[in-house]
N, C-alpha and C positions, 0 to 999 in steps of 0.2 A: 387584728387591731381595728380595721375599719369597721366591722359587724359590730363589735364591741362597744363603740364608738355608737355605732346606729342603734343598737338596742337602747342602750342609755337612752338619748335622745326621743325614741319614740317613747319608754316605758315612766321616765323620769324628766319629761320637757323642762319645768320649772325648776328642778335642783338642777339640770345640766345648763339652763338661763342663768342661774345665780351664780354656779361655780365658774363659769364661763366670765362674766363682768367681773368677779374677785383675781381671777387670773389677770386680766386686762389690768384691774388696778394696781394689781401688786409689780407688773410691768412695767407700767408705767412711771410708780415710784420711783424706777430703777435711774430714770433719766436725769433727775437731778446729779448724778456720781459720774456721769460721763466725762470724759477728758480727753480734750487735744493733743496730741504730744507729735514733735518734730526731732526729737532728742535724741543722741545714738543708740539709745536701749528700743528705737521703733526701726534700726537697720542693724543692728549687731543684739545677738541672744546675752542676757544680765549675767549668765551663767558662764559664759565663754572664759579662755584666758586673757584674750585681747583686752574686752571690755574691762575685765578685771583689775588688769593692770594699769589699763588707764584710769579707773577712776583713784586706784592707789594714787600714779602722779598726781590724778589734782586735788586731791588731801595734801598733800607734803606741799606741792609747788600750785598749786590753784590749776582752777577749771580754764573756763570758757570768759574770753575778756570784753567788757563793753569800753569802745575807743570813743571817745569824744574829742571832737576838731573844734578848735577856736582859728575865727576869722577875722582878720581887721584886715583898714588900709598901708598901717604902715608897723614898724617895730614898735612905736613909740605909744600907739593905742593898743597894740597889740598886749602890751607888759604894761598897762598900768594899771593904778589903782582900784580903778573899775572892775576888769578881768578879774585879777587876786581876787575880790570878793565875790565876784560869779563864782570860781572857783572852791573859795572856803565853804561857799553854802555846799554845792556837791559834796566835796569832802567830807564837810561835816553830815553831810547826812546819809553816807556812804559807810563813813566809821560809826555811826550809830545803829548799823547791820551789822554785827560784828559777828552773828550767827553765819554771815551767808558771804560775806565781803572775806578775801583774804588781805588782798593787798590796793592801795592807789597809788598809784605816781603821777605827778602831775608837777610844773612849775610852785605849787605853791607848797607839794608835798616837800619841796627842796626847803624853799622858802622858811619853812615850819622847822628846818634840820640847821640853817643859817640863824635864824632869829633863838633859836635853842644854845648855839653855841656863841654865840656875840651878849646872852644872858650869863653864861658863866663867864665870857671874858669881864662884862661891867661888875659882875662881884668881885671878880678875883682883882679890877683895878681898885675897886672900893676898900678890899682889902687893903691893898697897898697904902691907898690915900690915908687911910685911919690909921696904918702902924706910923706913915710919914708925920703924921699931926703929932702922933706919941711922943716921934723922937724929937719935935723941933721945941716939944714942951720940955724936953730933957735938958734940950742945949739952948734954951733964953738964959742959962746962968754963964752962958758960954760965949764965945765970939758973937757980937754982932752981924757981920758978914756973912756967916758961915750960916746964920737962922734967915738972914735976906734970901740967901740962894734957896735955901729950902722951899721956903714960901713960894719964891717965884717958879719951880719945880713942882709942888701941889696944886698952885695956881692955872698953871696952866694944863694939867691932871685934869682937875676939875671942870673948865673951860670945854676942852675937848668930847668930856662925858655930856657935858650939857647941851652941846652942837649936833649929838647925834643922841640925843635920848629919844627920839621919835621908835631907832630902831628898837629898843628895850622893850617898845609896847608890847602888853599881851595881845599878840592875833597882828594883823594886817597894818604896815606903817601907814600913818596918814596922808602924809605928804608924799608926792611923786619925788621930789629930791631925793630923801630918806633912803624909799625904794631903790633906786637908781644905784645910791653908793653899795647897797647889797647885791642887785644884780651883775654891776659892769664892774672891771678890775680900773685901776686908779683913782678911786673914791667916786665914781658916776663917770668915767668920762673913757673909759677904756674899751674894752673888747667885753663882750658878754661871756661873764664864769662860766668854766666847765662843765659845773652840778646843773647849770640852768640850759645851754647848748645844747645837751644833749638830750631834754625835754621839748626845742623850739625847733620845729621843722626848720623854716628860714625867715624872713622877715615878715610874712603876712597870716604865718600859721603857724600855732602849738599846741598839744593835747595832751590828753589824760588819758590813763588807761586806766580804769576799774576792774579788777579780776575777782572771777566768784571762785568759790571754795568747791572741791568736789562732790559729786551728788546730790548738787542742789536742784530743786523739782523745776516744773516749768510754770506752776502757779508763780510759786515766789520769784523769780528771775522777772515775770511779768511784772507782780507787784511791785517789784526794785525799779525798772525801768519807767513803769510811770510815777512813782514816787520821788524819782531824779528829774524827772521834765517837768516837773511841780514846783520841786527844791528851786531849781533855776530860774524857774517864769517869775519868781517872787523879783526878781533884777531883771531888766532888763535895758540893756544899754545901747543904743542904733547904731553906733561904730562898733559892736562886736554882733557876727554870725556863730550860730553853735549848731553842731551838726551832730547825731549820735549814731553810732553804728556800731557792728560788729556783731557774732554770730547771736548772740542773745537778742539782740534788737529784730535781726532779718527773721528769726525765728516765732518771734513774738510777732512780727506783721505777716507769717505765713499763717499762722492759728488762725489770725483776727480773718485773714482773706479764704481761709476753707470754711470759717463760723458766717464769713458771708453768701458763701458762693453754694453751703449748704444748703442757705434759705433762700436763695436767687432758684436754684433746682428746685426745689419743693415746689416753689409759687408758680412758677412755669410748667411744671407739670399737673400741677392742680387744673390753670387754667386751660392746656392742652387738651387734657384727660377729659374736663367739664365740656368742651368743646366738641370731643369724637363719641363719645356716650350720646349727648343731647342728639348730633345729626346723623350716628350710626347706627346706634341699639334702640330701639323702640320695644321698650317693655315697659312695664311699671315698673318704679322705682329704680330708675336707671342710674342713677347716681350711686346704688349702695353699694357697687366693685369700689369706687373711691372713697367709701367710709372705712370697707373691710382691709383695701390695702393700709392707711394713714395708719388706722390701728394697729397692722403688721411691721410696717415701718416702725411704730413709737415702742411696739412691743419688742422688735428688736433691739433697738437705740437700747430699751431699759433692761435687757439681756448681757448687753455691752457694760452697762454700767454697773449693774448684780457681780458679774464677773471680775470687775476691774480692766477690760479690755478696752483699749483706749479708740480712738477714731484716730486715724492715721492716713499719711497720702497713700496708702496703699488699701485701707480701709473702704477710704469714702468709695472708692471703683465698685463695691458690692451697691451702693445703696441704688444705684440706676439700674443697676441688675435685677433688684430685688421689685422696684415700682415695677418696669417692664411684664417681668413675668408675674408678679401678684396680680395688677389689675387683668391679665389676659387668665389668669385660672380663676379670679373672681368674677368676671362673663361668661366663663364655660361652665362654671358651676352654676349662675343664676340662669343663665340660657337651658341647661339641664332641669335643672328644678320648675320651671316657667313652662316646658314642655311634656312635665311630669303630670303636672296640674292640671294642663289642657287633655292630658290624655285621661287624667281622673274622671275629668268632667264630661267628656263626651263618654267616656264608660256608663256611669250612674247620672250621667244628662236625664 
């Protein structure tokens, strides 16, 4: 192979120059397709039962969950008005993934299950009030008294729906009262509801859990999570802290910190490299081991990418491997070739 290699080269210099820079570019194309991935398909084989099975669960029952912590100083900032709408914005733009989102629970997902069911109680009292109107039209040819009572029985129907129509609204009450009588049992003034407990940590913290659906990739889990820290910024309130975590989030800040730590190595080995060249190797052109390597490196990167082979922590441990020993076989080889030349020279000198 190597003979082969050399024949070429001495008999066809310029087509083995040209096919040589096409391979390089075709390599290099490769690197735009590259991908990070921290995901259990880069510790467990796709093909396994294990893996299998869990990604079954989390089609049926959801993946991998992003927690979000809400922070006040006291219950009373904690649950009000303000929060709900930090909330609803997430929400709603959590439910508007509905490709990748399985499920939210959150204080206001309740919220949305209360205000649902206190909408069918004011029809269904509407009802009432309009059949009662019917019948006192029935009975004006009838006792006086008996259409007095009526009246003061629709009356006060009526009164009652109008004191709390706040909660009727579509979306978020406006009033913190309002709210209140939905959250606490004895119309605002009682112990905080079940459906809402068992969302609130305890008095100065409650969260949400967003769950993704199974085999969602790690682009899009990315995408969603900055898309969520956007959703929220749009509010912002000084008595509420928002904190996001869980494994989608830790995973997403390990990508961002190998995407940085890749280029932190690079730059440092460049400058190193530029460094022991200059005050070790005295040839001409003593820089070109660090052109030849860079383009081994990017030629692999887009090998990686051609393939679908992703960059992984267990990945990256090649790429210092691969600088170390290219740039020392790209000095043996120019130191070979440099000693070739001198010996030419003083032959036909």
């Amino acid at each position: 192979m190597k003979s082969l290699i050399s024949r070429l080269l001495i008999r066809k210099p310029v087509k083995s120059v040209f096919i040589s820079l096409l391979l390089i570019v075709i390599l290099l194309t490769g690197v735009q397709f590259i991908e990070m991935k921290t995901g259990n398909d880069t510790l467990v084989e796709p093909d396994t039962a294990v893996y299998q099975d869990n990604e079954m669960l989390g089609d049926e029952f959801g993946g991998e969950s992003v927690i979000i912590l809400f922070e006040a100083e006291d219950l009373e900032s904690l649950l009000s008005v303000d929060t709900f709408e930090v909330m609803e914005l997430m929400t709603t733009f959590s439910k508007e993934q509905e490709n990748i989102i399985h499920s939210v629970v959150s204080p206001y997902t309740m919220l949305e299950v209360t205000l649902k069911q206190q909408r069918n109680l004011a029809e269904s009292g509407l009802n009432e009030v309009t059949d009662g109107l019917v019948n006192i039209s029935d009975q004006l040819t009838s006792s006086h008294e008996q259409t007095s009572q009526s009246l003061k029985e629709m009356s006060n129907r009526i009164d009652k729906f109008a004191s709390q129509s706040d909660a009727f609204y579509q979306g978020i009450p406006q009033e913190q009262e309002t709210l209140n009588k939905l959250l606490y049992e004895q119309n605002g003034y009682g112990e905080l509801r079940n459906v809402f407990a068992d969302t609130v940590i305890d008095h100065r913290y409650t969260s949400m859990v967003i769950t993704f659906r199974g085999g969602i990739s790690d682009s899009d889990k990315s995408d969603f999570i900055k898309g969520l820290s956007k959703s929220y910024n749009e509010r912002h309130y000084p008595e509420l802290d928002i904190i996001v975590s869980g494994k989608p989030v830790l995973d997403d800040d390990i990508r961002r910190s190998m995407q940085e730590n890749i280029q932190q190595m690079l730059a440092l080995s460049a400058v190193f490299m530029v460094l022991t060249l200059f005050i070790v190797f005295r040839v001409s052109w003593r820089l070109l081991p660090l052109a030849i390597i860079f383009i081994a490196l990017l030629g692999t990167v887009g090998v990686m990418g051609w393939l679908g082979i992703p960059v992984t922590m267990v990945s990256m441990a090649v790429f210092p491997i691969l600088i170390g020993l290219g740039i020392d076989y790209a000095i043996q080889f120019q130191s070979r070739y440099t000693e070739e030349m001198r010996r030419d020279e003083e032959t036909h000198g």
